[in-house]
N, C-alpha and C positions, 0 to 999 in steps of 0.2 A: 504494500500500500504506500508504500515510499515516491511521491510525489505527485501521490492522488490528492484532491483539493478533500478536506476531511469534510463529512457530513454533519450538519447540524444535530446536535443532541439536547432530544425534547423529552423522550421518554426514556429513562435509566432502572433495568433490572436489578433485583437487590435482594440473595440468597446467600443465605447462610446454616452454620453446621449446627445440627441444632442439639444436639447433646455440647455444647459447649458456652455456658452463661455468658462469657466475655465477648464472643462471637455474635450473639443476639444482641446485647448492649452495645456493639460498635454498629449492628444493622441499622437497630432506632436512629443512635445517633446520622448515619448518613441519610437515612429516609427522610429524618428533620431538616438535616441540611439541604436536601433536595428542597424541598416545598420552598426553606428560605430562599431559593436560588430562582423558585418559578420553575422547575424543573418536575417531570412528573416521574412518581419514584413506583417502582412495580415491583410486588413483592410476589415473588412462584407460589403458588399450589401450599407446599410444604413448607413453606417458611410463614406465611401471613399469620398465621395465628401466636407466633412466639414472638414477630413483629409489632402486634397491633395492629396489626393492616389490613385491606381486604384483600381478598385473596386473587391475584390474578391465573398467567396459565400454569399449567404444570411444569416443573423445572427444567425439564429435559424439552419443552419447548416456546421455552420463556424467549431466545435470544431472535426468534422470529418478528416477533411482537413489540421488540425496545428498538432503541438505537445503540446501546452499551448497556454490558453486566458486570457488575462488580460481584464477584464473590468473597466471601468471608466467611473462611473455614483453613481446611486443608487439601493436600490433590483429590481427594477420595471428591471430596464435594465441587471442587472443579469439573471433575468429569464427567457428573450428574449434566454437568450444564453443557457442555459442547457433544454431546452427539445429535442433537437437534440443530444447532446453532449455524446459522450462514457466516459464508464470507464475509459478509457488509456488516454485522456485529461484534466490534470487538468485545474482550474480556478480560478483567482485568482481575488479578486472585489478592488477597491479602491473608497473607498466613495467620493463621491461628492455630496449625496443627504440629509437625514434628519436622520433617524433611524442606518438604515444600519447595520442590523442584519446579513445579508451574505457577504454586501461589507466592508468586515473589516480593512482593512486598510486605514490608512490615505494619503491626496495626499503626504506629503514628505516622505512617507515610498516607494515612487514610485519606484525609483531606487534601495532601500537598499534589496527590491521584486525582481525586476528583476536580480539583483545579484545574491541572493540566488535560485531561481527559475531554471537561464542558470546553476548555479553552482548544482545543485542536490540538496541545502541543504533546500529548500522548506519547511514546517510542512503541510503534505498532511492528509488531514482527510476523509474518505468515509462517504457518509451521503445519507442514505435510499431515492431511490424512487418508487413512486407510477404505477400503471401497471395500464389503464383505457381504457376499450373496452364499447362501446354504443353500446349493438345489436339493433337487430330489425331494422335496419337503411339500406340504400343502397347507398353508399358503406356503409362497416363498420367502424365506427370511433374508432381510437387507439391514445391513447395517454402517454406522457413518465412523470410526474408528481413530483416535488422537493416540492412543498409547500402543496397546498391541493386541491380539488375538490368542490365544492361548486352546489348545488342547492338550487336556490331561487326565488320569486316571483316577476313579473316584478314591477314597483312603485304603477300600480293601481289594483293589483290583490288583491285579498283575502289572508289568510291563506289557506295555503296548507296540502296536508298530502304527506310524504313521509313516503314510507313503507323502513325499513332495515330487512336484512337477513343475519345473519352470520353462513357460513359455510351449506347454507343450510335454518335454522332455522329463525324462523323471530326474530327480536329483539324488535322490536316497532313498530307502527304507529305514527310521529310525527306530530303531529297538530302543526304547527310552522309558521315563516316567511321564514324558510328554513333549510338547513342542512349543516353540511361543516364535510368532512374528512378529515384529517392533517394529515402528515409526523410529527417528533419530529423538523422536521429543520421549518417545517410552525406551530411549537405551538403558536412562535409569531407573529404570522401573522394574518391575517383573524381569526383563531379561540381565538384568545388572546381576542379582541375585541367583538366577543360575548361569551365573561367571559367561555373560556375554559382553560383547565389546561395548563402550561407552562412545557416541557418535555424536557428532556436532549438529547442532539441528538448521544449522544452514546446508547439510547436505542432504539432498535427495536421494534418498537408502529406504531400503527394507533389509532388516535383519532377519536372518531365522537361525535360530538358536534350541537346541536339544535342552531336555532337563533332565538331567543323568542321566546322559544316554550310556545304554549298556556296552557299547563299542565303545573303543578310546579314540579311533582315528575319526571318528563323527565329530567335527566342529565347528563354533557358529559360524556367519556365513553371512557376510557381506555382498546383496545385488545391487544393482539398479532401481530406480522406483516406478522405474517403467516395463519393467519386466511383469508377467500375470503368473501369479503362483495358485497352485492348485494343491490340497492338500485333503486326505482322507482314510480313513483309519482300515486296518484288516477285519476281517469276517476273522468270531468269536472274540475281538472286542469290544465286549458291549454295555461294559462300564465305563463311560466316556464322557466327557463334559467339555464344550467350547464356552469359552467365557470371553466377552470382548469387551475390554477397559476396566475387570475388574468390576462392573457394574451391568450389566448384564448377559444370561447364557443359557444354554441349553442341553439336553443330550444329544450326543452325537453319534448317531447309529451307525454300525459297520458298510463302509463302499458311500457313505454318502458324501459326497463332494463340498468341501467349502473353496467358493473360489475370491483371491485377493487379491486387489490393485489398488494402484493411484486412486485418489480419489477425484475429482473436478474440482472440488470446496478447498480449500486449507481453511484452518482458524487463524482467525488475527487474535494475537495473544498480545496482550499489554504489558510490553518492558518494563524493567526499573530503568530508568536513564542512569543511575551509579553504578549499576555491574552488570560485569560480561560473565558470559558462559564457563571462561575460566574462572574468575572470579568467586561464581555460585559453588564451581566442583571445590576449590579450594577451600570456601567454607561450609558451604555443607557436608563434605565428606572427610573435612580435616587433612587434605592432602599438603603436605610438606608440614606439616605442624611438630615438634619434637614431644618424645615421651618425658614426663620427670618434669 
């Protein structure tokens, strides 16, 4: 969105985590400030009532309906909010959780956000997502994907095999605990944790990464984001679960096809203008910090 002329903002979504008191108190607070500003403030579904508010649409398709969404929480409740969300709405997170690799701002940067954000002067960033059709299914299942994909074995299943196919072509059969495909914005997410590579998210990648896979020489696996990946589990697999963002999923029966791509949309995701990506890894994950 880098030297698009910014859209006016008249209407501002406003969801937050709601097991969390401080999170609710900074909502009121912004939804106040809104009204002072002549600004109309939209509270999701599942947040209005902890807000005081009424209630608008549901959260997973609040960002259709505003012009900007602020969240106030952690990534878990970012994610709620962008698999519905278009292009033309950004988002902006302010942590109140642990990691907070997407919610990047702090609660006192709440206001100095909303400033720049009504003001145009935002640091808007696009960040790839994922395209996910389940055939073989009735209905068909679609879904719009920021972090990653995941197939994996329910707690008392066996190893599994999922077959991959890029572009066509097969890539592997993996004997594993499961598979995950990541966006460069979900390297550290899910797949960070089953020891996949950490990816910049200015580049356009899909990762596919094993979760203990039972072969040593299976490893993660760096494509294209233009590449169509096709993935799908073996007959007498049939403890299976696709889960996409961590926030919703299904069972995945043996030979049914999940197929992944680019998606058309990216999200516009709302920078902090004070740190960069290195920046985040270094403090969020404590890299180069000394022990003692």
């Amino acid at each position: 969105m880098a030297g698009d002329k910014p859209r006016p903002i008249r209407r501002v979504g406003v969801v937050v985590k709601l097991s969390s008191g401080e999170a609710i108190a900074l909502g009121r607070k912004l939804l106040a400030e809104l009204r002072r500003r002549g600004v109309e403030g939209v509270a999701d579904t599942e947040s209005a009532a902890a807000l005081g508010a009424k209630p608008g649409p549901p959260r997973a398709d609040l960002g259709r309906y505003v012009d900007a969404v602020l969240v106030v929480g952690g990534d878990g409740t970012f994610l709620s909010v962008t698999r519905g969300c278009p292009a033309r709405t950004p988002v902006a997170g302010i942590n109140m959780g642990t990691l907070g690799f997407l919610t990047e701002h702090a609660p006192e940067q709440a206001l100095p956000l909303l400033d720049d954000l009504l003001g145009g002067r935002a640091v808007i960033e696009l960040r790839d997502r994922l395209h996910v059709v389940v055939n073989d299914v009735e209905p068909r299942s679609e879904f719009l994907v920021l972090n990653d994909v995941a197939v994996a074995k329910t707690a008392l299943a066996r190893i599994i095999t999922v077959n991959v196919a890029v572009d066509g072509e097969v890539l592997s059969h993996y004997r594993a605990d499961g598979l995950i495909l990541a966006t460069p914005t979900g390297s550290t997410a899910y797949n960070l944790s089953a020891g996949g590579p950490i990816v910049h998210p200015g580049l356009h990648a899909m990762l596919i990464t094993p979760i203990c896979s039972h072969t040593l020489t299976n490893r993660p696996l760096v494509v294209p984001l233009d590449r169509h990946v096709e993935i799908w589990v073996e007959q007498g697999d049939e403890e299976v679960y696709l889960t996409l963002d961590g926030q919703q999923g299904l069972p995945l029966a043996p030979g049914v096809r999940v197929a992944v791509r680019a998606a058309g949309e990216p999200l516009a995701l709302v920078r902090d203008a004070h740190a960069s990506f290195f920046s985040i890894l270094h403090h969020k994950l404590k890299w180069g910090e000394r022990e003692g």
